[in-house]
C-alpha positions in Angstrom: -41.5 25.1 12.8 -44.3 27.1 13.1 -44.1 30.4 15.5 -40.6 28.7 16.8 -37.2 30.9 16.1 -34.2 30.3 17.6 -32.0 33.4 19.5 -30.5 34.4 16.2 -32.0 33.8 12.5 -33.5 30.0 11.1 -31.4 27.9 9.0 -31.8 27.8 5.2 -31.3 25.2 2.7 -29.9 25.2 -0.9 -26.2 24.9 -2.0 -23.4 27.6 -1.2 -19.9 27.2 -2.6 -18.3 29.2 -0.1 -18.9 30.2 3.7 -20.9 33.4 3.7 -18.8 36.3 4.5 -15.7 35.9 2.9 -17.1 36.7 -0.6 -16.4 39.4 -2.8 -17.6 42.9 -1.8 -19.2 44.7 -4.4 -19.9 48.6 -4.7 -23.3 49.7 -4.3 -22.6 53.0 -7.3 -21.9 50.2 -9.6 -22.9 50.8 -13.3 -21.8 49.0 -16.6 -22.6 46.5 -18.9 -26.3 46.9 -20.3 -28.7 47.6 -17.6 -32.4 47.1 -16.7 -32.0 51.2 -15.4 -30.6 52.5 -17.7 -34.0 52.1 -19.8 -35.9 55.5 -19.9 -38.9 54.0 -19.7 -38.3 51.9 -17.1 -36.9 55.2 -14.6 -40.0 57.0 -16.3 -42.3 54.3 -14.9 -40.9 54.3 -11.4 -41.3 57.6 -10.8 -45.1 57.7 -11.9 -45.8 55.1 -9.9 -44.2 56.5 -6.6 -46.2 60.1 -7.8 -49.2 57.5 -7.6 -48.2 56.3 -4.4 -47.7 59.7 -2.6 -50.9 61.0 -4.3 -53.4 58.1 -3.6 -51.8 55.8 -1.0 -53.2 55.8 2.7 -50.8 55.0 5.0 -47.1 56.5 5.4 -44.5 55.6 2.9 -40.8 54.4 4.0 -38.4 55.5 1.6 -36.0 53.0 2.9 -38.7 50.1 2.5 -39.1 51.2 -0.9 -35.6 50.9 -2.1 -35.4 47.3 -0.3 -38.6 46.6 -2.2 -36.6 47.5 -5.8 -33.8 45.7 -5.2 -36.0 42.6 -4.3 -38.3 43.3 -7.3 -35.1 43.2 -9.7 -33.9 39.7 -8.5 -37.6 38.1 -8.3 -37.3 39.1 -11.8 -34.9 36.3 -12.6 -37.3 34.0 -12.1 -35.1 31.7 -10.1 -36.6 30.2 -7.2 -33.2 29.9 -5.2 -31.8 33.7 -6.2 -32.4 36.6 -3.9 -31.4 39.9 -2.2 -30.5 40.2 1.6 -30.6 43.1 3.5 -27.6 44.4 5.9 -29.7 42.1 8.6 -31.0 39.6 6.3 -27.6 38.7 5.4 -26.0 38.7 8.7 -28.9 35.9 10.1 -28.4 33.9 7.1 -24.2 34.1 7.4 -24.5 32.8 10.9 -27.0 30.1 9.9 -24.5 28.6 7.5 -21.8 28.9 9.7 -23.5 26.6 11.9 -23.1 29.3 15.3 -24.5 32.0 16.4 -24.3 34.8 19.4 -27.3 33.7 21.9 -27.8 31.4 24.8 -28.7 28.1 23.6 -32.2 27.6 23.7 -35.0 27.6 21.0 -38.2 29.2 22.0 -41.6 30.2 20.7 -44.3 32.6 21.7 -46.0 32.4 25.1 -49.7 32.9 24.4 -50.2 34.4 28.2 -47.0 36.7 27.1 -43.1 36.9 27.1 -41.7 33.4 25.4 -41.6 29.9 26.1 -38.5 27.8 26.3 -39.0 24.6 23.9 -35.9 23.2 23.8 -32.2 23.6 25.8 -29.7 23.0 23.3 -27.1 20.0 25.1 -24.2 21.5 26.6 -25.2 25.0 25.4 -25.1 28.7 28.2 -28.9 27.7 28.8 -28.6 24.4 29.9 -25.2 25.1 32.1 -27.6 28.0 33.4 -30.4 26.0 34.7 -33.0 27.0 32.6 -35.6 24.2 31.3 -37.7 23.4 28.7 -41.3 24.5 29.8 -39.6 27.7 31.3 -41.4 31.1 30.8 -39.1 34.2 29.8 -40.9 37.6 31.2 -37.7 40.0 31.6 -34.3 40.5 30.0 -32.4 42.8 32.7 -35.2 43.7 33.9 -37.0 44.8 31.0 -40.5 43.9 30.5 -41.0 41.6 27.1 -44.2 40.2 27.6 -45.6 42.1 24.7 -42.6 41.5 22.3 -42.5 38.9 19.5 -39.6 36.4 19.5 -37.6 37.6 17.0 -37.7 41.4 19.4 -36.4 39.0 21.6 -33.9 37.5 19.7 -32.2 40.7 19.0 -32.4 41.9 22.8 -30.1 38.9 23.4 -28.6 39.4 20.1 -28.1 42.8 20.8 -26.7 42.8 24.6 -23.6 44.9 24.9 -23.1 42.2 28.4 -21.3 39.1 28.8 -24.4 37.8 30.3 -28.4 38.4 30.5 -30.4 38.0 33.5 -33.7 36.6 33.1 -37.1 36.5 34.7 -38.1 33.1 34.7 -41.5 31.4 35.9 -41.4 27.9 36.2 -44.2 25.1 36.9 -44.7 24.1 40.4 -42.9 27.4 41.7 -44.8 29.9 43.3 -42.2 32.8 42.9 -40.5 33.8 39.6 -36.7 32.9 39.4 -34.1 35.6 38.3 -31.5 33.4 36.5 -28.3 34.6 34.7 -27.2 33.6 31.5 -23.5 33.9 29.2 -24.4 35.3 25.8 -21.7 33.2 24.0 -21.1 31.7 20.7 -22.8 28.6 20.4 -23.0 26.0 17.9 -26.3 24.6 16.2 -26.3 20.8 16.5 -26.2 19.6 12.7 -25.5 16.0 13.6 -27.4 13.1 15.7 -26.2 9.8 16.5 -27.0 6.3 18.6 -26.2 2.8 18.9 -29.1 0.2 17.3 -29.0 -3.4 18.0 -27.2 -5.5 15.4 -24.1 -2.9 16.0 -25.9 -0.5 13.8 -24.5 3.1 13.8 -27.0 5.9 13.1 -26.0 8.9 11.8 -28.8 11.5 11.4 -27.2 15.2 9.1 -29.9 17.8 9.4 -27.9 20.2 7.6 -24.7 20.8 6.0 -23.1 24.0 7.9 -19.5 24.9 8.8 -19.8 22.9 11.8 -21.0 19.9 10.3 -17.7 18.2 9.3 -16.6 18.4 13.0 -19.7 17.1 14.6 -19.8 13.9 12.0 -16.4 13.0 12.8 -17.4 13.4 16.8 -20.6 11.0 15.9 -18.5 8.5 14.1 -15.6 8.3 16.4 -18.0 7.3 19.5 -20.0 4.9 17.3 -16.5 3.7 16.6 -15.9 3.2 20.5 -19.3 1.3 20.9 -18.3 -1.5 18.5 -20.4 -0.2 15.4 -19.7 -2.7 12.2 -22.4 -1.5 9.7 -23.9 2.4 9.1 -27.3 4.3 8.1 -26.7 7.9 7.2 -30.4 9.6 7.6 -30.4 12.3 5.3 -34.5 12.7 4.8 -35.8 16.4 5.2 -31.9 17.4 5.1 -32.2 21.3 2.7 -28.5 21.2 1.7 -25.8 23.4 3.2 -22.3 24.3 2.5 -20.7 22.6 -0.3 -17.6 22.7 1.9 -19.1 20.9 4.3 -21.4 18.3 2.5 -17.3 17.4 1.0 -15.6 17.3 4.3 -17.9 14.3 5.3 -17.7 12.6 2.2 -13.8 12.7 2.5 -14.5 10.5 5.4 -16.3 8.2 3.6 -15.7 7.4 -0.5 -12.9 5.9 -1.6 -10.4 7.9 -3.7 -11.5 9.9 -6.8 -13.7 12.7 -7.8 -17.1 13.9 -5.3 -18.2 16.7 -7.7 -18.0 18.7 -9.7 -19.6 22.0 -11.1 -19.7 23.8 -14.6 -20.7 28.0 -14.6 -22.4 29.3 -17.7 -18.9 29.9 -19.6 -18.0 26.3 -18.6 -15.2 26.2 -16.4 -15.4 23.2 -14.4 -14.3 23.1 -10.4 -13.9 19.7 -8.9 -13.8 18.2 -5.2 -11.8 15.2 -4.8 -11.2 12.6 -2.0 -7.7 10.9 -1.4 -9.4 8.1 -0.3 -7.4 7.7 3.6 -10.5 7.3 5.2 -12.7 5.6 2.9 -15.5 3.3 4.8 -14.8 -0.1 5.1 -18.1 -1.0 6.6 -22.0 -1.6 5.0 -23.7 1.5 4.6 -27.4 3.0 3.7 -27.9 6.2 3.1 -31.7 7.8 4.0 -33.8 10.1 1.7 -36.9 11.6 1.1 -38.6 14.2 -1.3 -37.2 16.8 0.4 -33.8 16.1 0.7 -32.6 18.3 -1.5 -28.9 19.9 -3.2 -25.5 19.0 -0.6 -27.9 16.0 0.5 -27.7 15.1 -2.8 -24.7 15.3 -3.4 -23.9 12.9 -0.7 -26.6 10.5 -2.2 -25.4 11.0 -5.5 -21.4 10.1 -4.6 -22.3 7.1 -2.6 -24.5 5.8 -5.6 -22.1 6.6 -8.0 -19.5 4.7 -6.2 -21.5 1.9 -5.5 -20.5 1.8 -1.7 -23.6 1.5 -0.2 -27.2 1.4 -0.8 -30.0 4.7 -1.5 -33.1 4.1 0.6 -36.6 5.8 0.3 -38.6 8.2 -2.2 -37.0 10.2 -4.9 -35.1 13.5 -3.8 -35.8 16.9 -4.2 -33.5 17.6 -7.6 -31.7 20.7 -6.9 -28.5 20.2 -8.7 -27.5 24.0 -9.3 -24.9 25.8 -6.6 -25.6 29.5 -5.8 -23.1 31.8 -4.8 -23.5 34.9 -2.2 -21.7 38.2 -3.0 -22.2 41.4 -0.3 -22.3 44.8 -0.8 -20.7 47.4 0.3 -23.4 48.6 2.3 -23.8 45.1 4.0 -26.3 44.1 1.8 -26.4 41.0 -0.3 -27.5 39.2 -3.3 -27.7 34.9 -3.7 -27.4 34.1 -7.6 -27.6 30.6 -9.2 -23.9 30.4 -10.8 -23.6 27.0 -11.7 -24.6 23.3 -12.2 -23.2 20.4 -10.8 -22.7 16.9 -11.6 -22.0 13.7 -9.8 -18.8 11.6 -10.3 -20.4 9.6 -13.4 -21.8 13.0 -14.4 -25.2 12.9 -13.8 -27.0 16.0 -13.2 -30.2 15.5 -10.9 -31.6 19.5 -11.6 -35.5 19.2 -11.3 -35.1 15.2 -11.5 -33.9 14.1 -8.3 -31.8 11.4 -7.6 -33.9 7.4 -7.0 -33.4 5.3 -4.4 -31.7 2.0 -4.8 -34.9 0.8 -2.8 -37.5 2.9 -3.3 -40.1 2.7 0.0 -42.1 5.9 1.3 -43.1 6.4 4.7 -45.9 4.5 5.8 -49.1 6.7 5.6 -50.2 6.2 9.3 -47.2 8.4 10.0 -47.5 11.2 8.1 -48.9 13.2 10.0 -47.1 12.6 13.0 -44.1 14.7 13.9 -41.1 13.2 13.2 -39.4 13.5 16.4 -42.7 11.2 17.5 -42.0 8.3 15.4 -40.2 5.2 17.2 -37.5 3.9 15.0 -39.9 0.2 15.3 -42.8 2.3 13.4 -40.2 3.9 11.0 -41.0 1.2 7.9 -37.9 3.5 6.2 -35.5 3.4 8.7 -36.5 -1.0 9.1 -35.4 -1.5 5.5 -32.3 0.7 5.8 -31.5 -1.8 8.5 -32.6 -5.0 6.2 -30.6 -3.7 3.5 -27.2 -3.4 5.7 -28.1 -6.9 7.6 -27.7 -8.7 3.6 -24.3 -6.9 3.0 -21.2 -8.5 3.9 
């Protein structure tokens, strides 16, 4: 979402095998094994090309930037598109994004072109909303301070940062002539992961945007109320769903396959990890499950399972193939680095890396709405979403 952030970091796909955080913490003096340093010519290089730098370069050089920049450098050098180092701050956005919470107010907001930031959404339930602010509200002041001039991620932090239970904001609001001062609690609050509604035909509708550590909790919530309202088939909309937690993408599935194996992964020495089901809560009812070309690595998992298994039926385009699990280890200086550390496989042992996993009834999104935004699109118009419906109406 283009110029949008919300209070505290943006979420980010791929597989994790653990919940950030509780990882191993490595020592940043660390030397052994044969390294990439420990090549003259390599330490010979660097320093001729920083004596370049100082020499020739025009602006001023941050030391601290530089080192960041190395550390990068080194695991760019992998050439693996889902590897990477985090700094102190890096690190602590993307923990919270996986954990499915973060310290803020409950709203997501984008730059005000006339200055300060504009409220776009009030997350349900959420300090905002309790608060009284709205969507369409204009931030100028946080306790007073003037952020008219400051980009939304300054903002973020202010928020972020507050050593108060509570910010009080300077809000101006259409139709009212005078600005509003209105307090807010800077709590935790959790990231909505998980949709639902009632269609006709007693269809439940399940829609997983991401797999965090929330997103177990919030399916079950979904399921239960769908439960309430008479629901006797299920879709699952997985389409544009990154991955998540592997944890988490498992805790739902638990809910659903019957018993056996959900998946499991192989490192480059070959141990083998599995995740099982006991099969106590194995769904009884027709199901469909929703993908697209970008639903990508715990998405597919969750495709991949219910295909396996044979329990319900894979509708839309191919999906992203992302069938490697990366693994996030800190450093003792806060820093962090995300390293591919293993395949994985489906319960037939399929592995979907750069091949995706195909629909049982392959159908793309009609072409009139691709360039709508998906929020836009009426489930009527949605020709996916119509034969996910068809293909629950034929099962028994």
């Amino acid at each position: 979402m283009k110029n949008k952030e919300f209070w505290k970091g943006t979420l980010a796909g791929g597989l994790v095998v653990a919940v950030l955080g509780t990882g191993v913490f490595y020592g940043v003096n660390y030397t052994g094994g044969k390294s990439v340093l420990s090549d003259r010519k390599c330490t010979v290089k660097l320093a001729a090309l920083e004596k370049i730098i100082d020499e020739s370069y025009l602006g001023d050089k941050d030391q601290e930037k530089l080192k960041e920049g190395l550390y990068t450098g080194l695991i760019y050098g992998l050439d693996d598109p889902y590897s990477r180092y985090y700094t102190a701050e890096e690190y602590d956005s993307e923990n919270s994004s996986n954990e499915g919470s973060y310290v803020g107010i409950g709203i997501l907001m984008e730059k005000n072109k006339e200055g300060g930031v504009k409220i776009v959404e009030c997350y349900e339930g959420g300090p905002g909303e309790k608060a009284g602010l709205e969507e369409g509200d204009i931030i100028s002041a946080i306790d007073g301070e003037d952020i008219t001039e400051d980009e939304v991620s300054d903002v973020a932090d202010i928020v972020r940062n507050s050593d108060k239970d509570s910010v009080v904001l300077t809000v101006h609001r259409e139709g009212e002539e005078d600005a509003m001062e209105i307090t807010v609690p800077v709590t935790d609050v959790e990231l909505p992961s998980v949709f639902h509604e009632m269609l006709d035909s007693k269809i439940g509708y399940i829609r997983i945007t991401q797999f965090t550590g929330v997103t177990g909790e919030q399916y079950q919530e979904a399921f239960d109320d769908l439960q309430k309202q008479g629901m006797e088939k299920m879709i699952v909309d997985l389409r544009d769903n990154p991955g998540g937690l592997l944890d988490s993408v498992c805790d739902v599935l638990r809910k659903i396959l019957p018993e056996g194996l959900i998946v499991y992964t192989e490192d480059k020495d070959g141990n083998r990890e599995e995740e099982k089901c006991d099969g106590k809560n194995e769904l009884r009812i027709p199901l469909a499950v929703l993908v697209n070309e970008s639903s990508a690595s715990a998405s597919e998992i969750f495709a991949g399972a219910v295909q396996d298994y044979g329990i319900g039926t894979i509708v839309g385009t191919t999906t992203f193939g992302k069938g490697v699990v990366q693994s996030i280890r800190q450093l003792s200086d806060g820093s962090a680095i995300k390293l591919t550390v293993a395949n994985y496989y489906t319960p037939k042992g399929n592995n979907i890396n750069k091949t995706g996993i195909k629909p049982d009834i392959e159908v793309s999104l009609d072409t009139r709405l691709l360039n709508k935004n998906k929020d836009e699109i009426t489930h009527e118009e949605d020709n996916q979403l119509q034969e996910a419906i068809k293909a629950v109406e034929k099962e028994k």
